[in-house]
N, C-alpha and C positions, 0 to 999 in steps of 0.2 A: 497463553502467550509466553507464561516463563517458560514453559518444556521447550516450547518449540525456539526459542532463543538460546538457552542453556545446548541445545541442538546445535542450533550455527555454530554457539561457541566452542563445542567439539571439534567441526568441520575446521575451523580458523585456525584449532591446534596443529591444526595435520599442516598447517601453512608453515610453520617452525622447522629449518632445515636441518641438516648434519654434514658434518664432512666440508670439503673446501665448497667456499661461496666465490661464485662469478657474478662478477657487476655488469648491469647492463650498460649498455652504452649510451652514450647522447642522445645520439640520431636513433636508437629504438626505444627511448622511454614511450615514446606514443602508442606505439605499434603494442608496444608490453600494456598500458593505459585499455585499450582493445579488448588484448587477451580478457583485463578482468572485467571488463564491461560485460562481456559475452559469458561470463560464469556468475556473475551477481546478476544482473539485468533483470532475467525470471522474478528473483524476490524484490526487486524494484519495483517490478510492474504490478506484482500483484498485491505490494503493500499500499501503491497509486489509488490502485481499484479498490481493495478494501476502506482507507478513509475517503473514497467519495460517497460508500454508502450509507444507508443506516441515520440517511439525513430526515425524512420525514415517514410520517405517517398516517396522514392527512394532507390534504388540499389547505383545509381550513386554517386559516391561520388562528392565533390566539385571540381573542377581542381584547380591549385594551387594560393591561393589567392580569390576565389572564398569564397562566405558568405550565410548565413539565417537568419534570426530570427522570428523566431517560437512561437504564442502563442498555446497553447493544451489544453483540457480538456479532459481529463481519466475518465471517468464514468464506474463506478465499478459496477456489476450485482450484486446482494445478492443472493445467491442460499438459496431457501427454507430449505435445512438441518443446514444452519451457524445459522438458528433462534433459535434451543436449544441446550444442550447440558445434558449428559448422570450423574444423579447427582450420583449414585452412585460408577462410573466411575470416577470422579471429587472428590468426596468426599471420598472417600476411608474407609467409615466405619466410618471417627470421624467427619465428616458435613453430618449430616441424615436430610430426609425429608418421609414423609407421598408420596410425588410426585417422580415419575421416572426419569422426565424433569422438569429442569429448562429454564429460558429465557439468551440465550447471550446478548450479547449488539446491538446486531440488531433482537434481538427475540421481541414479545409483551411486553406491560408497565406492566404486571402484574407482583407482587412481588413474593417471593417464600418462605413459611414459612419454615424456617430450625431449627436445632437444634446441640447445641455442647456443649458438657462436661455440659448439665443440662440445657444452656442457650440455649432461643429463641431468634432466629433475622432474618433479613428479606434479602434475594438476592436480590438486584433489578432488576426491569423488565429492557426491553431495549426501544427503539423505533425501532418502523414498516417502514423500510425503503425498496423500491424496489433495488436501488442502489445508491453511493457515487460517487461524484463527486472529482475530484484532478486536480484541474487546473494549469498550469507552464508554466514558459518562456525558450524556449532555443536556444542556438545561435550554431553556427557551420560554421568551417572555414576550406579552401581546403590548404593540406600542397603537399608535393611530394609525388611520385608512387601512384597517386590516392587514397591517404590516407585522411580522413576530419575526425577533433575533434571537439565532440561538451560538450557542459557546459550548465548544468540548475545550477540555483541557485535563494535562494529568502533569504536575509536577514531576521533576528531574527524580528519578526513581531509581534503585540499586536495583539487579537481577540476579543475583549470586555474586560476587567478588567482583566480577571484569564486568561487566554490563548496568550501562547508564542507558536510560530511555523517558525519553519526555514528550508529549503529547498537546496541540493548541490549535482549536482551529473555528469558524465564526461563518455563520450563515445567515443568509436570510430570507422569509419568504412572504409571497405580494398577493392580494387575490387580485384578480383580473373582471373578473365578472363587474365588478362594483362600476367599472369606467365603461360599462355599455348602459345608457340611459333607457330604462324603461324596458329592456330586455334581460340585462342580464340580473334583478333577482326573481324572474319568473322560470330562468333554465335550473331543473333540481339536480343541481351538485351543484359542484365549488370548482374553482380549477384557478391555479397560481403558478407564478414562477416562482423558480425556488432555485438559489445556488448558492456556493459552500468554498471554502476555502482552508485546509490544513495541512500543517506541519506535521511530520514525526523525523526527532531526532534519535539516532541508535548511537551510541560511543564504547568499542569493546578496544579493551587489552589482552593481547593475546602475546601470550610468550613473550613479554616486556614489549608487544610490538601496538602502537596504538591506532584505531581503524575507527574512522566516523563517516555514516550514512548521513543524509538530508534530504527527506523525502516530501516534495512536498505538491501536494494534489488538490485538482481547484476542479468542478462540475457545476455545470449550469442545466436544468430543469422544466418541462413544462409538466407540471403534475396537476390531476381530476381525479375528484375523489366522490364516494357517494354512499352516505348513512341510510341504514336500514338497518331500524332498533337499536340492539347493539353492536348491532356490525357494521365498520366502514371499509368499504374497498377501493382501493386506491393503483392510480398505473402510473408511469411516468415515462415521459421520453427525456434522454438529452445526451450531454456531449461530455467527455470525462478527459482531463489534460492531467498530467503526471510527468517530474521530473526528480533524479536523484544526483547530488552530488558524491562519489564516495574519495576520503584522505586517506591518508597516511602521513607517519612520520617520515622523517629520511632516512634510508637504510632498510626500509620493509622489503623484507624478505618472504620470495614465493618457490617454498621445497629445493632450495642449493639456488637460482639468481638473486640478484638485489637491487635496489633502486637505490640509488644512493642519495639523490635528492626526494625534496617532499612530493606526492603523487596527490594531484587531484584529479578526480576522470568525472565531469557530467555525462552522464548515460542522455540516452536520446531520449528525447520527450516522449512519453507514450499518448496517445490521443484517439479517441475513438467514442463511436455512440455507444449509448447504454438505454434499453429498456428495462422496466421492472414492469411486476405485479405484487401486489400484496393484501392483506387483511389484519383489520384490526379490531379487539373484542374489545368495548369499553364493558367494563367493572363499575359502577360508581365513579371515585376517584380515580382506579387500577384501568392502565392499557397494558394490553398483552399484543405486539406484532409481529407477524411473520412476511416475508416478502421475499422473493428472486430476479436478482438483474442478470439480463440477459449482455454479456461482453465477452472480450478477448480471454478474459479469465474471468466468470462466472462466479456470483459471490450469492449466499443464501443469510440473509437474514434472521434475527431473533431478539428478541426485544421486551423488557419490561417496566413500566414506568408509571409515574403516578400525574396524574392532569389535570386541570381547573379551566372551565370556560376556555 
């Protein structure tokens, strides 16, 4: 996760202009609001998807008193379409270019000549990534009626100099079976509902300019799961919601325009189904699991963690 941040924060350099700056106007801060919706978005949606994942690994819930702690890495697929984005779509008439497509922030390094109210300046490229990684810790603990709550969290953390990032987010999951009398503990597997709820905040400084993401992703779950030895295999259906706010300070400057007042832009909510599959090797103590959700941007799981009843 530092590379690939340390990463952005190259891209964000190339945001720092030269030469005379043109402010934008009133009436197109939104329009401009847009523009960058449409170049950050991709890594919005796909840091959405990545903390919906990585929530279970089992049906089973804990029994009461019962523990885990879980390290995960969420590896986020890039789908070839998140690489550009539609400039005059984006642009709405008052950010032109000569080009059809621009680069998002996971499209190519190449810049994109634009033009506004008479001024030239430069979109920047992105970098060439197949997919991102988001790695977390999380714990979970067995309360009554087959209920277990679980908590990621990562304290406010440095990333190199300019990069602040912190992590919080709280699940939880229900068996189902238990509320069907007299059938359901005769059906062998487990199957529960299961949803999640978290935060990720990003805060970079870039060329004295300050820029904060709020990303925060909620999934709800019907997951079955089924022990054989030491192996459980487990599927899940359900529904993935995601939304990011990105700031600025006032005066954020994009390659020669400027925004003179503060910029907040809510990206659209991302929202879609997700299926997984996955397996899990109990160890004694030691789970080791691997898993793939099938979505808009496909994330492959890995996982290792220690667990008690």
């Amino acid at each position: 996760m530092k590379k690939n941040l340390l990463t952005i924060l190259a891209i964000f350099s190339g945001l720092s202009s030269f030469g005379q700056i043109q402010n934008i106007l009133a009436d197109d801060i939104a329009q401009g609001g847009k523009l960058i919706e449409a170049y950050f978005s991709p890594m919005a949606e796909s840091f959405g998807t990545g903390l919906n994942s990585g929530w279970y690994n089992t049906a089973r819930p804990h029994s009461l008193g019962g523990f885990d702690l879980t390290f995960t890495i969420n590896t986020v697929i890039i789908p070839n379409s998140a690489e550009t984005f539609n400039i005059e779509d984006a642009g709405g008439g008052t950010f032109n270019s000569t080009k059809d497509k621009a680069s998002t922030i996971f499209g190519s390094s190449d810049v994109t000549a634009m033009t506004y109210n008479n001024t030239d300046f430069d979109m920047p490229g992105g970098f060439k990534t197949p997919a991102i990684p988001l790695p977390m810790i999380q714990a979970g603990i067995g309360l009554i009626k087959n209920t277990a709550i679980d908590i990621r969290y990562m304290p406010m953390l440095n990333v190199g100099d300019n990069i602040n990032v912190n992590l919080f987010g709280v699940g939880v999951k229900h068996d189902l079976l238990q509320w069907i009398p007299g059938i359901g503990n005769a059906i062998p597997m487990s199957l529960s509902f299961q949803g999640g709820y978290t935060s990720l905040n990003t805060e970079l400084k870039i060329a004295g300019q300050k820029v904060s993401l709020q990303t925060k992703a909620t999934t709800v779950n019907l997951v079955a799961s089924k022990k054989i030895l030491m192996i459980t295999g487990y599927i899940g259906l359900g529904y993935n919601s995601a939304s990011t706010t990105f700031m600025t300070d006032a005066n954020f400057d994009l390659g020669g325009i400027q925004f003179e007042e503060k910029l907040e832009v809510d990206f659209i909510s991302n929202k879609n189904l997700r299926k997984n599959i996955g397996l899990r090797l109990n160890l004694t103590l030691v789970t080791i699991q691997a898993d793939y959700t099938f979505a808009d941007y496909p994330t492959a799981t890995l996982g290792v963690g220690v667990s008690l009843r």
